[in-house]
Structures are given as structure tokens and as C-alpha cells.
C-alpha positions, 0 to 999 in steps of 0.5 A: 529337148526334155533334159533342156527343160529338166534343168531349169529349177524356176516354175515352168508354165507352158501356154497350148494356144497363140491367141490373145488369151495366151498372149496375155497369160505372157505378158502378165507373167512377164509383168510380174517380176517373177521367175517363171519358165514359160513355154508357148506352144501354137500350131499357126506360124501366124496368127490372124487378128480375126476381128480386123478380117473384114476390113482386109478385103479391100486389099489396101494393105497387105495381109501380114498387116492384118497378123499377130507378131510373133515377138508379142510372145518371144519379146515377153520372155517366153519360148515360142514353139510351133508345133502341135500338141499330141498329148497331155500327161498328166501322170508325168505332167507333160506336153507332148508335140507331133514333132517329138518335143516333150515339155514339161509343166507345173502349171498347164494353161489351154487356150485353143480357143474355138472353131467355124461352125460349119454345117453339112449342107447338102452339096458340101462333098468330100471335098470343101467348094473353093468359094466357101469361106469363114472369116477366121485366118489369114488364109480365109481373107487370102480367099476373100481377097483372091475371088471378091474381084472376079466376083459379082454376087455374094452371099454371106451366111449369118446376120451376126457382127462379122457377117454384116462387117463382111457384107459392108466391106464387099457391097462397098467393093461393088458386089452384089451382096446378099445376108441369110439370117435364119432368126427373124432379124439380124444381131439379135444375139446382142442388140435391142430388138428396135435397133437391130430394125434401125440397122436392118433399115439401113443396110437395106438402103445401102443396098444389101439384100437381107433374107431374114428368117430363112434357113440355108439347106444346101448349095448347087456346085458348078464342078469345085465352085458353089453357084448357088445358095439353096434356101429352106422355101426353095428360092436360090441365090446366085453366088459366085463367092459366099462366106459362112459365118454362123458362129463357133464352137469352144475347141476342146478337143485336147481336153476332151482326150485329156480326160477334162471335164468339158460341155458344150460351152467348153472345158469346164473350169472354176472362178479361178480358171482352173480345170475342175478335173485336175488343179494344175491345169488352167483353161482359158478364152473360147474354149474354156466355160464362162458365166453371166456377170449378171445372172451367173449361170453359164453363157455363151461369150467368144470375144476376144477381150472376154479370152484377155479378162480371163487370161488375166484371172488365170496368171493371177492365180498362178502367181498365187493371188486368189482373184476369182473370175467374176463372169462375162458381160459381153461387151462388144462394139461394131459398125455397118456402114456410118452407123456404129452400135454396141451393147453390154450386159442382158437385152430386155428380151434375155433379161426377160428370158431368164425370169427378171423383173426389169424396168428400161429407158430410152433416150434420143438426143445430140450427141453435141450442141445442136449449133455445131457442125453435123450434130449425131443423134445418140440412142440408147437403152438402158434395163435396170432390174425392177427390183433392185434398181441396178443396171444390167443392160445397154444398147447404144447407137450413133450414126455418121461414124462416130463410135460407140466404144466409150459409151459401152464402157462406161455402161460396163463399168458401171454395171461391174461397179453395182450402179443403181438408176439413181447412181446414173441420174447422179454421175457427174459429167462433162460438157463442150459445144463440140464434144458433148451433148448439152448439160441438160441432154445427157443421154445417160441422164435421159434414160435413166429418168425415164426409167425413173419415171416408169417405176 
């Protein structure tokens, strides 16, 4: 295999990692025009689309509708390889797999992305209970499909997007469904803390049980299934099936063996994506380190459209265009039951964290005129830097379904572009009866003059 590569005389660029940083790494090579010998390299057959898991519970769809082609890499000009990667030589620059094949590399891009975090509570044992879940592949919603129905209490660990993304699809199956959040309120990694308690408020009414502020310690076992949930004040909750959903961590394994320069936050690379340890190798999505647009110091940011951001940073540079990776605003969007809710940028709360003098405002108004049919309040919050006047931050949130993705976009644009409060009280935008809110109600408008006003 080794002499079939050697042969080819184009720059041979070979991607470690099926997910969608790797992906875009193909596609924008392809894109290019120009010649390169890409080789992709994963371990799964079948990649997960992980963000649409838990809406695969209900098993209206089959579960390869809820996977990644393959030909989203074949199709694009690269050699797909499944295998796993056992070595990095960077002497020789070579990849070497567990089934003997040995690529070799001009340029190298890891994109392992990151792991479940899976604590060691009491009751784990050798071997993993058959209930317990993450929600991280095809195998895990095969889980979640196969116990929900046999199922009548569930508890999800972890108050984040997809732990309330999977407790709404399984009350809405008719289980009995219980959150454990350990901080005091769920979402607040990336909400306002106001409307994390709007949307707590809310899944409560729709019947979930949520236990804020309390910490799993262990679980009871019934021979290979967990029966029970062991909480840190000693009350147990019943479980006939409970998924786990406390985070992950960057996957830098392979670069930790390689001898890369890693933390933490994953493998330490410079604005361009490079490895800071050796220049020819690039480390892209989760497993790679990242740093706030705003502040930029380094942060934490597993989305998927962060890994596809700094895939894109990656490709250029092996292009030869120096674009450099300006940091994460960790946009992000998500629902629970008709609600729909999204932030960009720093909350007040981090923003204050960090030392920044910030000014916000709020606004509460029709997302259409008030005549028409079913009109939808639209919240939102905007933190401005008090000093410079410039957006850092918003949260937004709508109710009976309608989304929220345009808004967080605008706001991310707008903060990537350097708008100022006055810039917002400025935009010009459009109006409809039935599409938009009244000329004088912008929701923007509103809270950027209430900003104003607080200066």
C-alpha cells in the first residue's frame, strides 16, 4: 500500500477523523481546483449525525436516516480508509493503521473530535450496565430505541441542550422522566440565567421532573440493569433506563502518543490550526484548542459548526492563504417542547466573570403584528461592553415552535462584524403583517434602546 502512495507526485493530505471537521477539510480541497492526494482515514463505518439523536428515539425513521454517507467523502475526491490509526511518524511523516496500511503525509489534519465523559460512580463495575447510554452514535440511539418502549421511568444525567432534547422526546413517549443537573439551574453553560428559569418553568409543566443542584453519587444494579439512580442527599430514583449526558472531553489521544502539544482543552494549535509542536500537522473541531472571539483567551466549544469554522481556517492554510482562526462564538440554537431558545457570544454572568464592564438590554415583544393569527412573544438580551459599546453577547427565545436560528445569526454576524449599540439601533430591516414584528417593535431596536438608556 505504501508504494501505491509514493507514486503519486500531487501533495498528499491525509484527514485522521469522519466528523464534520474532517468532512470539511474534503470538501474544501475539492473545492479549490487544485490537485491534492487526500486520504481520509476513520474508524467508524458509519458516522452518527450526533445532533439529530435525539429525535431518532421515537423510531419513526429508520436509524441509518439519522448517519452520515459515506460518499459525503468518496464523492469529493478523497480515499476513504476505515481503520484505526496506530501511529504517527513524523520522522518518515507517516500514518500507520492497525491493519497494516502506512499512508504517507505532507500535510496531516487530526480531527478525533471528543469523547462522553463518563464518571466512575459507584455501581458502574467491570462491566457497563445495559441501560446506561450517552447519546453520541448510532449504537447509543439503537439503545435508547431498544429499552424506551419496555421502559417506564427514565433518568437523564445532565441539564445541558441534549440532556433536555432527550428528556422531551422520552416524556412525549410516555415515560416518566427525571433531569439531574448538578448546577443550580439547567442550560446555564449557555443561557441567561432568566430564561434558563422560563424554560426550567416550562418543562416542569410539561411534566418533567427536574433535580437541580444535585449531584449522582452512584447507581443501585439489578444483576447487568441500573434500577436506581443514587443521588449526593441520599434520595433514589427509580430507572429503568437513564442516559448520561454530562459533557465531553477533546479525544487527544493520538496526539498525546505523537508527542503533540496538548491541554486539557485539546491539542494545542496556533490561529492558523497548525500544531504549535510541528507545522505540518493541523488539529481541527473538539479535539483541537479554541479561543473566545471576544475575550481570546482559551475556551471550551464542542459544536459541530465551530469543528466546520475551523476546518475551513485548516484547508486554507494548506492551500497556502494565510487566514487565521479568529476564535469561537459558540453559537448554538435548541428546543424543548414549543419553546425554541438560542445564545451567541458571553452571557452577562460570564461576561462578568471575566472582569468586563457590560451594559445589557431586554425586550419582550410580538414576533408579528398583534392581529394576526397565533402572534409569539420573542425575548431577548443583549450585553454590550459598557466601555466600548460593542455587542458581545445575546439570548433569545420564542415559544409555540417558531425558531430562533435566524435571530442568533444575525447577533453573530453582528458581533463578528464589530457592531456597536447604536449600529443595532440603526440596522434597517423589514416588516409584514405576518412575518415580522410591527415597524416600531423590533426586538432588536428594543433592546439595544434599553441598553441606551442604562448608559
Amino acid at each position: 500500500m505504501l508504494r501505491r502512495f509514493l507514486h503519486s507526485t500531487v501533495p498528499k493530505v491525509v484527514v485522521v477523523g469522519g466528523g464534520p471537521a474532517g468532512r470539511v477539510i474534503v470538501h474544501s480541497l475539492f473545492h479549490a481546483k487544485k490537485q491534492f492526494d487526500v486520504t481520509l482515514i476513520k474508524e467508524e463505518k458509519v458516522n452518527a449525525n450526533r445532533c439529530a439523536i435525539p429525535y431518532g428515539i421515537d423510531q419513526k425513521k429508520e436509524v441509518m436516516k439519522y448517519s452520515i454517507p459515506n460518499s459525503l467523502i468518496t464523492d469529493f475526491g478523497a480515499k476513504l480508509m476505515v481503520d484505526t490509526v496506530s501511529e504517527i511518524d513524523r520522522k518518515s511523516k507517516v500514518v500507520r493503521t492497525m491493519n497494516g496500511g502506512d499512508v504517507p503525509y505532507d500535510q496531516l489534519v487530526i480531527a478525533t473530535g471528543s469523547l462522553p465523559i463518563v464518571p466512575p460512580f459507584d455501581g458502574m463495575g467491570p462491566v457497563p450496565p445495559k441501560n446506561l447510554t450517552t447519546v453520541r452514535g448510532l449504537d447509543d440511539l439503537q439503545l435508547l430505541r431498544e429499552f424506551a418502549p419496555k421502559s417506564r421511568k427514565v433518568v437523564v444525567i445532565g441539564g445541558g441542550y441534549i440532556g433536555l432534547e432527550v428528556a422531551v422526546t422520552l416524556k412525549r413517549l410516555g415515560l416518566e422522566t427525571s433531569v439531574v443537573e448538578m448546577l443550580p439551574h439547567v442550560l446555564l453553560a449557555t443561557m441567561e440565567e432568566e430564561f434558563a428559569l422560563d424554560i426550567e418553568r416550562h418543562v416542569l409543566e410539561n411534566g418533567i421532573n427536574l433535580h437541580l443542584g444535585s449531584k449522582v453519587v452512584g447507581f443501585e444494579r439489578n444483576g447487568d440493569l441500573i434500577s436506581g439512580v443514587k443521588l449526593g442527599d441520599g434520595k433514589i430514583l427509580d430507572a429503568d433506563l437513564v442516559v448520561l449526558s454530562v459533557g465531553v472531553k477533546p479525544n487527544t489521544f493520538l496526539a498525546d502518543q505523537t508527542g503533540l502539544a496538548t491541554s486539557p482543552l485539546g491539542i494545542t494549535v496556533d490561529d492558523s490550526m497548525r500544531s504549535i509542536t510541528d507545522e505540518s500537522i493541523f488539529a481541527v473541531g473538539d479535539c483541537a484548542t479554541k479561543k473566545s472571539f471576544v475575550s481570546k483567551i482559551p475556551t471550551r466549544g464542542e459544536f459541530g459548526t465551530n469543528a466546520v469554522f475551523m476546518a475551513k481556517v485548516a484547508a486554507m492554510n494548506i492551500l497556502g492563504k494565510k487566514d487565521l482562526f479568529p476564535g469561537v462564538l459558540n453559537a448554538n440554537v435548541s428546543t424543548a417542547f414549543d419553546y425554541s431558545f438560542g445564545s451567541v457570544g458571553l452571557t452577562s454572568r460570564v461576561a462578568q466573570d471575566m472582569g468586563l464592564p457590560i451594559v445589557t438590554g431586554s425586550s419582550d415583544v410580538l414576533d408579528v403584528y398583534p392581529m394576526m393569527e397565533k402572534p409569539t412573544p420573542i425575548r431577548t438580551k443583549l450585553v454590550f461592553n459598557r466601555d466600548t459599546q460593542k455587542l458581545i453577547g445575546a439570548t433569545v427565545l420564542r415559544k409555540r415552535g417558531r425558531a430562533t436560528s435566524g435571530n442568533v445569526d444575525f447577533y453573530s454576524m453582528a458581533i463578528q462584524m464589530g457592531a456597536s449599540l447604536n449600529d443595532l439601533i440603526l440596522h434597517q430591516y423589514a416588516t409584514h403583517p405576518e412575518l415580522a414584528a410591527k415597524p416600531s417593535d423590533n426586538t432588536v431596536l428594543f433592546a439595544a434602546k434599553d441598553a441606551m438608556s442604562k448608559l
